[in-house]
C-alpha positions, -999 to 999 in steps of 0.1 A, spaced: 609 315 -180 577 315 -204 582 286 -235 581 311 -262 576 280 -289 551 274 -313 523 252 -306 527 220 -326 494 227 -349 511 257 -362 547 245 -367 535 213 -380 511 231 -405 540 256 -413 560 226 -428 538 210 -445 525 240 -464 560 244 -470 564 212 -484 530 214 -507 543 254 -521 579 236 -532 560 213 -553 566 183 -525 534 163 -513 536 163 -478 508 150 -456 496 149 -421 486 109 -417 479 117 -380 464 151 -362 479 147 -329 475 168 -298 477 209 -314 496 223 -283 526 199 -274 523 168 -294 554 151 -307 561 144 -342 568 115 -361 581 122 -399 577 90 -424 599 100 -454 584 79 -485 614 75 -518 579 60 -535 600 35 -543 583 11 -518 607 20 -488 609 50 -461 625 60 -433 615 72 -400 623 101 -379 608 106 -342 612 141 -330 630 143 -296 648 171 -275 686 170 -272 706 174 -239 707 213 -249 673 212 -252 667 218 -284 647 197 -306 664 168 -331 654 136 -346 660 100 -338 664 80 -366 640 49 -356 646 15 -371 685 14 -371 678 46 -396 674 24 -424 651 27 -456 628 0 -450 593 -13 -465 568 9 -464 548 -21 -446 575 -14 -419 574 17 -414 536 18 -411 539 -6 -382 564 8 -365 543 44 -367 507 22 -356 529 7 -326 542 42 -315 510 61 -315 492 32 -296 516 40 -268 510 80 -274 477 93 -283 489 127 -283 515 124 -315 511 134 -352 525 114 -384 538 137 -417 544 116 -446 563 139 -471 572 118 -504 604 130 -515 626 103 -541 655 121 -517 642 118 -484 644 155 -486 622 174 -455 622 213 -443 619 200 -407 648 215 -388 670 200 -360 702 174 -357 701 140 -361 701 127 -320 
């Protein structure tokens, strides 16, 4: 059966374009690999904390998020080492900071 999904450049780029027409900064921090890299979302309050999402595959095999660090708003500082940690382990990932006071982000899949 052929993987009719999109490579991650496009989908990536799809959202944050997205983001950036709806008035939303969004930013890629990290250009990953463009054909199957994973995707690691830091959602900024720009209040000094954010949360994490890493983008994993369900047992259905659709794609979801894993809220990393207990899924808890924590210091930017955190956050930012967390992500540095992550991609020293996988080269092939991309980081998308969208600043949002809601944590608000187009990105779709469950929680995991």
């Amino acid at each position: 059966m052929p993987n009719d999904r999109l490579t991650s450049d496009v989908w990536i780029m799809a959202h944050v374009r997205r983001c950036n027409s709806e008035g939303v900064p969004a930013m890629v921090l990290r250009h990953g690999d463009d054909r199957g890299g994973a995707l690691i979302l830091k959602l900024n309050r720009l209040n000094g904390t954010c949360r994490v999402l890493t983008q994993a595959t369900g047992m259905d095999g659709a794609l979801g998020w894993l809220a990393a660090l207990g899924g808890e708003w924590v210091p930017e500082a955190d956050a930012d080492a967390y992500i540095d940690r992550q991609v020293s382990r996988d080269r092939d990932l991309w980081v998308v900071e969208i600043e949002h006071k809601d944590g608000w982000h187009p990105f779709e899949g469950k929680m995991l």
